[in-house]
N, C-alpha and C positions, 0 to 999 in steps of 0.2 A: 357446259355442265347445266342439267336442269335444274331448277328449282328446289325441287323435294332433292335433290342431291346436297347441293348449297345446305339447304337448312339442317340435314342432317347431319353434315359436318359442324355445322357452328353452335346446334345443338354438342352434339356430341365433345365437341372441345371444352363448354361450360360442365359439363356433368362431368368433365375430365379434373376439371377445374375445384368444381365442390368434393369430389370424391378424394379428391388430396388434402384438401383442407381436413375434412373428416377423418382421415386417418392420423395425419400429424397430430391433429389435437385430441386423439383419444386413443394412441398408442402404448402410453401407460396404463390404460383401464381395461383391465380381465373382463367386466362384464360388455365392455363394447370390442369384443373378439370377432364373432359374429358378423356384425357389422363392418368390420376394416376389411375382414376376410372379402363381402359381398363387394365392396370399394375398389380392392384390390381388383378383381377380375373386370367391371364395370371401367376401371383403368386401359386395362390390356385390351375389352373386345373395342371399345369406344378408339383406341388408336388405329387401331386396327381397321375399323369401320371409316372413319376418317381417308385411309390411305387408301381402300377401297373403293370409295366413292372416287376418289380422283384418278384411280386406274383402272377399274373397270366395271362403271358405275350402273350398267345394263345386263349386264353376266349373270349368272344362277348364284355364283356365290358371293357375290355384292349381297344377292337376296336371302338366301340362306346368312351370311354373315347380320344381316338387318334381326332376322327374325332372332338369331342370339344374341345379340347386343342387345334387343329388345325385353327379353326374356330376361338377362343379369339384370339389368335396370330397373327392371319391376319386381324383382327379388332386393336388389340392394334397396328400394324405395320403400320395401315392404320392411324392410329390418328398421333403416330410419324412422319410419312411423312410428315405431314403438318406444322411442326417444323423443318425445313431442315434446317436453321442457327445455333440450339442448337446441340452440341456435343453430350449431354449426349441421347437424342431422336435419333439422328441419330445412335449413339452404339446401340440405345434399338430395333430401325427398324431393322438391320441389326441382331442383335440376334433374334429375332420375327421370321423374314422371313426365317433363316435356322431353327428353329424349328417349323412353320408351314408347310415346305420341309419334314423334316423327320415324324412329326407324321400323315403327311399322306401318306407318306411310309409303317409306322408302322401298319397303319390301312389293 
C-alpha cells in the first residue's frame, strides 16, 4: 500500500473518531442538527474511504470516492467552525480539515 494510501486511512479513521464524539455529545441539542447531520455522513464516506484504499487503492473510484469524502469533510469542518467555544467541534474541525488534506492528496 502506498503512502498517501496509509495516511488516508489513518487520517480518515481519527475524523471517524472525532465525528462520533461530536454527535454523542450534542445529540440533545437542536441547534447542533446541522452539524451531527454533516458527522454523520463524514461517518459513512470516511469508512467507506478507509475500505477502499485497502481494496482498490488505484481504481477511478478509490478517486472519485477521495474527492467526496473530501468534499463532506470540508463541509462537516465548516459547520464545526461555527461552534468555536465547544471543544468537542473544535476536535472534530481540526480532524475534518487533515482529512479533507489528505484525501485529496489521495485523489
Amino acid at each position: 500500500m502506498k503512502v498517501k494510501h496509509a495516511k488516508c486511512i489513518t487520517e480518515c479513521k481519527k475524523c471517524i473518531i472525532q465525528c462520533k464524539k461530536c454527535c454523542e455529545s450534542h445529540k440533545n441539542k437542536a441547534k447542533m442538527k446541522e452539524c451531527i447531520k454533516c458527522c454523520k455522513c463524514c461517518i459513512i464516506l470516511c469508512k467507506a474511504m478507509c475500505e477502499m484504499c485497502k481494496c482498490d487503492p488505484d481504481g477511478a473510484m478509490c478517486k472519485k470516492l477521495a474527492k467526496l469524502c473530501a468534499a463532506c469533510c470540508k463541509k462537516c469542518m465548516t459547520h464545526c467552525a461555527k461552534h468555536k467555544d465547544d471543544k468537542v467541534c473544535k476536535a472534530c474541525h481540526v480532524a475534518c480539515k487533515k482529512c479533507h488534506t489528505v484525501c485529496l492528496k489521495c485523489c
